[in-house]
Backbone as CSV, one residue per row, in Angstrom:
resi,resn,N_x,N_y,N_z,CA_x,CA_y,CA_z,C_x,C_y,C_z
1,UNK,-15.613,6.554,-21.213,-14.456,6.720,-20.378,-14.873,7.022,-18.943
2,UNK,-15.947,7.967,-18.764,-16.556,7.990,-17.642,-17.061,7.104,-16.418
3,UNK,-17.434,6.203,-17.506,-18.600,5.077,-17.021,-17.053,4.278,-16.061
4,UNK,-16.160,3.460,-17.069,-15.418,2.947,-16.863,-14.037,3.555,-15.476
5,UNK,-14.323,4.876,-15.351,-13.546,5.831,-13.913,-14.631,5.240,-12.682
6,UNK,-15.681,5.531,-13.104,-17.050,5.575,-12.289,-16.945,4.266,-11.601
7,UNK,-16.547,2.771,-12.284,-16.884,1.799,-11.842,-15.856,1.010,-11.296
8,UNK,-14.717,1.774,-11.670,-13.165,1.056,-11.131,-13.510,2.002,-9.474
9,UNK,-13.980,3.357,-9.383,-13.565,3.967,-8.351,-14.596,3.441,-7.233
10,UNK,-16.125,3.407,-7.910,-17.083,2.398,-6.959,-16.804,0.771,-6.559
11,UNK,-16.003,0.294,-7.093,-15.568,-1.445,-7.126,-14.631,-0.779,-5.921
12,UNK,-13.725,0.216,-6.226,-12.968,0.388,-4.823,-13.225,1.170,-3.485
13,UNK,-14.286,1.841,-3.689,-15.251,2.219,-2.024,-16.086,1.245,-1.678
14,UNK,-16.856,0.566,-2.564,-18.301,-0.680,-2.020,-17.490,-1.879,-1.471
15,UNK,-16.123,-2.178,-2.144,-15.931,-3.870,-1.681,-13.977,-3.164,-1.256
16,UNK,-14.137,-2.122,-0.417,-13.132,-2.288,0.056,-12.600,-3.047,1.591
17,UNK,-13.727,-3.969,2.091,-13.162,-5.045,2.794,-12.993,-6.467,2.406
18,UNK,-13.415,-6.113,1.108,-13.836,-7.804,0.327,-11.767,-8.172,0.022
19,UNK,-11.731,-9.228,-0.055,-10.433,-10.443,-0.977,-9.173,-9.550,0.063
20,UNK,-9.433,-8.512,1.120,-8.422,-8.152,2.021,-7.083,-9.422,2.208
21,UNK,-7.519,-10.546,2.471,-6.614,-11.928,2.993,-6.091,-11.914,1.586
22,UNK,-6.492,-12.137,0.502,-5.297,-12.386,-0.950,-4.734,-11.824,-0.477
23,UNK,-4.767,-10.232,-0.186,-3.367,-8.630,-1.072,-2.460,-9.024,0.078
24,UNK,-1.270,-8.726,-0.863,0.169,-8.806,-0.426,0.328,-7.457,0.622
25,UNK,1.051,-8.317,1.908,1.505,-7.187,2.349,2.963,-6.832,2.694
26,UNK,2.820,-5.380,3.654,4.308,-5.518,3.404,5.267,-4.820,2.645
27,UNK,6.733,-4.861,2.276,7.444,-4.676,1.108,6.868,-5.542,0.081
28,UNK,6.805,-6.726,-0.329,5.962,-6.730,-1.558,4.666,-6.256,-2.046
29,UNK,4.123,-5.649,-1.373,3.086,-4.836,-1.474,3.443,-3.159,-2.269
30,UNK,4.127,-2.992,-1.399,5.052,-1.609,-1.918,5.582,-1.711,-3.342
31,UNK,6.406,-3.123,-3.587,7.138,-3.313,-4.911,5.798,-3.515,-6.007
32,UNK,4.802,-4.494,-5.336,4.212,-5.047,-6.533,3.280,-3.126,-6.817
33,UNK,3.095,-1.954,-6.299,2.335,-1.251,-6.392,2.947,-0.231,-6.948
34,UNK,4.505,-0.017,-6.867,5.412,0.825,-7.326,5.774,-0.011,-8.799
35,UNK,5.896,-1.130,-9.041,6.015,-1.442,-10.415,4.475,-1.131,-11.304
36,UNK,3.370,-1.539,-10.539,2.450,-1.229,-11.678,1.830,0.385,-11.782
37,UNK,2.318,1.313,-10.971,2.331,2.607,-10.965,3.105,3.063,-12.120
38,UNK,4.490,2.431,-12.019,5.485,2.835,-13.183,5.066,2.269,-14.582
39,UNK,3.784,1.563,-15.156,3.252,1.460,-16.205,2.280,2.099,-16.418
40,UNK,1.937,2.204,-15.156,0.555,3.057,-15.511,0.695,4.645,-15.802
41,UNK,1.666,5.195,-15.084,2.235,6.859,-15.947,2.380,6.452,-17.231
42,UNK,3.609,5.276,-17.395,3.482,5.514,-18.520,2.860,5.178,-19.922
43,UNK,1.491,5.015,-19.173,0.422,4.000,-20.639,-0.347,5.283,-20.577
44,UNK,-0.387,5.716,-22.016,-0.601,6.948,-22.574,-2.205,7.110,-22.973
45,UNK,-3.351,5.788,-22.784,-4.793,5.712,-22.562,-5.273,5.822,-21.587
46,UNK,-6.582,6.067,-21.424,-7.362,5.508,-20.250,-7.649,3.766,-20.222
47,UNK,-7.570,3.674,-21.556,-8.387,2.068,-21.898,-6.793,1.237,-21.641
48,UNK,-5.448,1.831,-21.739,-3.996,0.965,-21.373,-4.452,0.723,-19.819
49,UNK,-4.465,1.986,-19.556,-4.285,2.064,-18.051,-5.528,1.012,-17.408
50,UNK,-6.454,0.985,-18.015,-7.655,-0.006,-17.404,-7.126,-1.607,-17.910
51,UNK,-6.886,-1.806,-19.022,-6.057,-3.049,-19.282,-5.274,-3.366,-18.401
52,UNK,-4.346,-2.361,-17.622,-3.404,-3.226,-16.902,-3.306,-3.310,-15.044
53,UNK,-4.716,-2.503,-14.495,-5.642,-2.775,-13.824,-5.946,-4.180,-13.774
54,UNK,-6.808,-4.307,-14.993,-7.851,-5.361,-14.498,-6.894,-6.668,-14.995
55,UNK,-5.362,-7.018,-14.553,-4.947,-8.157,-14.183,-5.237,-8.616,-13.420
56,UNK,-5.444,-7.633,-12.149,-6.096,-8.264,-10.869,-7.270,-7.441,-9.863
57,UNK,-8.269,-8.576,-9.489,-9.179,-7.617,-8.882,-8.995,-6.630,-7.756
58,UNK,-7.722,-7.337,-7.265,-6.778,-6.665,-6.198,-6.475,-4.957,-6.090
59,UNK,-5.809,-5.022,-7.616,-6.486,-3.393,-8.437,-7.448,-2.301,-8.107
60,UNK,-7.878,-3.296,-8.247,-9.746,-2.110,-7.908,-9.560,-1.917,-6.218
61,UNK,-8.804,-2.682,-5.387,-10.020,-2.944,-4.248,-8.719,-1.945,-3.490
62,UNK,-9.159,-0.981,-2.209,-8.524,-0.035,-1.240,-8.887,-1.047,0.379
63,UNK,-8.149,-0.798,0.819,-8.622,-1.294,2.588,-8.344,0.124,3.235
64,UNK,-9.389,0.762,3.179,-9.573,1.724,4.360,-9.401,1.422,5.711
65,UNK,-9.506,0.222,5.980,-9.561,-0.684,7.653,-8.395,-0.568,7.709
66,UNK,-7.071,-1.036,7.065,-5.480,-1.448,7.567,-4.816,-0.053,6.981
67,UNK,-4.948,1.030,8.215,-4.184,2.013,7.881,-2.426,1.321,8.110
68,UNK,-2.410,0.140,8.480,-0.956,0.747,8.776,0.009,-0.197,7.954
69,UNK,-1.173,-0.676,6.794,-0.573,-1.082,5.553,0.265,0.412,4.696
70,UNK,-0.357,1.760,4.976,-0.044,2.591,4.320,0.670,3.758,5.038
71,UNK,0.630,3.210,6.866,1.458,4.326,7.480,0.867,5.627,7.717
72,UNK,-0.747,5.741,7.381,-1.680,7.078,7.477,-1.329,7.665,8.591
73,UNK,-1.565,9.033,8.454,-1.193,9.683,9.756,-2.385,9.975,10.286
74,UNK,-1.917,10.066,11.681,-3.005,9.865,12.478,-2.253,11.086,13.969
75,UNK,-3.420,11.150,14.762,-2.824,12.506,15.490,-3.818,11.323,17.011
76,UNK,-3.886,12.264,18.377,-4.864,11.563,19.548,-6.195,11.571,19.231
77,UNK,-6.597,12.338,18.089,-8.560,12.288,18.392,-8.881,11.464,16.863
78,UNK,-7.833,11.210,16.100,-8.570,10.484,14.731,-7.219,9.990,13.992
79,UNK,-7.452,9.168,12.696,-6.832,9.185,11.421,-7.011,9.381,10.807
80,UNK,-6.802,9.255,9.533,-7.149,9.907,7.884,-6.579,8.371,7.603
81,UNK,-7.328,8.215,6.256,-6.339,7.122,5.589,-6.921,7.738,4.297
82,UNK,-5.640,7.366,3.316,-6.153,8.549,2.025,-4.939,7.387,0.904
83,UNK,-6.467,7.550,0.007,-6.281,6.597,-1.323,-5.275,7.564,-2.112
84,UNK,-4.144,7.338,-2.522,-3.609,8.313,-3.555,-2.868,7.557,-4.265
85,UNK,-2.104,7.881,-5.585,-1.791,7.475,-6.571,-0.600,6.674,-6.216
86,UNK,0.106,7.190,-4.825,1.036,6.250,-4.167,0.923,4.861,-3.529
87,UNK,-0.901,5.155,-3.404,-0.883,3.781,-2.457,-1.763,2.872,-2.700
88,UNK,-2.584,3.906,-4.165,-3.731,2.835,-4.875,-3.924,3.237,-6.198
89,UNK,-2.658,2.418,-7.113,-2.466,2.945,-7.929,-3.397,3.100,-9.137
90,UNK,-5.097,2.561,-8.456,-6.089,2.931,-9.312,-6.609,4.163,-10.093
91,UNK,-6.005,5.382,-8.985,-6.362,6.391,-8.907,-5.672,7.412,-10.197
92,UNK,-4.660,6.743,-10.334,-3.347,7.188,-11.183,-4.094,7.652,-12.765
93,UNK,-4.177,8.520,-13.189,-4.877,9.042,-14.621,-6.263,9.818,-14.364
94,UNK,-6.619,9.644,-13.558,-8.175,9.609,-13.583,-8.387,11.181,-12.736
95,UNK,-7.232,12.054,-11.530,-7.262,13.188,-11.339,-8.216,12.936,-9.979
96,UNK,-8.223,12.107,-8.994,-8.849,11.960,-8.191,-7.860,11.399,-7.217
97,UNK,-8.618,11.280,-5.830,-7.735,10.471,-4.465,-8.643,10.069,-3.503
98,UNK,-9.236,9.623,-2.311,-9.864,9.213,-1.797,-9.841,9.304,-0.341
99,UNK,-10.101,9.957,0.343,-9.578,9.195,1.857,-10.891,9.544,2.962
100,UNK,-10.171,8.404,4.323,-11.642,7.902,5.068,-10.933,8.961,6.457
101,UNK,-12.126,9.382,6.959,-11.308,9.913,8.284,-11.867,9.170,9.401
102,UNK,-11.185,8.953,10.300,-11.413,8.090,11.391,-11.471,8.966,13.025
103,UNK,-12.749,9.856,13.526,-12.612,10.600,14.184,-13.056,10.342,15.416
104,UNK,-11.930,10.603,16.340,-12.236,9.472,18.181,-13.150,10.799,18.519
105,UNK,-13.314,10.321,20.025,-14.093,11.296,20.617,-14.161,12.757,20.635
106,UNK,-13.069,13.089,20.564,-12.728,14.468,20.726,-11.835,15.051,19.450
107,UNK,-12.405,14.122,18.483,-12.148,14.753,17.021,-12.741,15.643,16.624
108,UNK,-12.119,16.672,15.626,-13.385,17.599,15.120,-12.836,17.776,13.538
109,UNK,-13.513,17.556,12.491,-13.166,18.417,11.398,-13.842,19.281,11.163
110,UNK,-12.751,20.249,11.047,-13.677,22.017,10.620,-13.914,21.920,9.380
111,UNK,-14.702,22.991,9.205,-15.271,23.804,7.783,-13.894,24.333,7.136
112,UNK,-13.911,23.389,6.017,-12.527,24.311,4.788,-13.097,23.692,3.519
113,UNK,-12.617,24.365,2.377,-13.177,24.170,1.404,-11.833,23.621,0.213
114,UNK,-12.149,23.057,-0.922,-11.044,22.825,-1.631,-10.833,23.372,-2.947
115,UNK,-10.471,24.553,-2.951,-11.161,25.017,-4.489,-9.897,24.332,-5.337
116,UNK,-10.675,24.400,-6.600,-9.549,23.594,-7.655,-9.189,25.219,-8.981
């Protein structure tokens, strides 16, 4: 089960500029990601939830580059763009999220910690 988190979540950091031109954007982007979200709560495996993933490689893959496919917020010295179960619905079961920060000149991220 591990292996199989491990390699959906690396397929989506290593080749997240790869097949960019296929994915839908847009409102059908939104619909096609909000319908397969709403199967994926409710497929009660890890191995459902990877079944209905790997319809498309599209699935696996995040674009950290097109924040404004996802509307990331962003402030004057940087952005964040952040993988979450809303916007990559890979993430959905697995207790994880992802995100890239994008820091201009006079960005700074401080020291904070995240305890769980």
């Amino acid at each position: 089960m591990l292996a199989i988190r491990t390699l959906a979540l690396a397929a989506a950091v290593f080749t997240a500029g790869a097949g960019v031109s296929a994915m839908p954007t847009g409102n059908l982007h939104k619909r096609l990601v909000d319908d397969l979200s709403h199967d994926l709560v409710d497929e009660p495996t890890a191995l459902g939830r990877f079944k209905l993933l790997n319809q498309s490689i599209n699935n696996f893959i995040f674009n950290f580059l097109d924040p404004t496919l996802l509307n990331a917020p962003h402030g004057p010295d940087g952005i964040v763009v952040l993988a979450t179960a809303a916007s990559f619905p890979a993430t959905i079961g697995n207790g994880v999220a992802m995100g890239v920060g994008f820091m201009g000149p006079c960005g700074l991220n401080v020291p904070h910690l995240h305890p769980r």
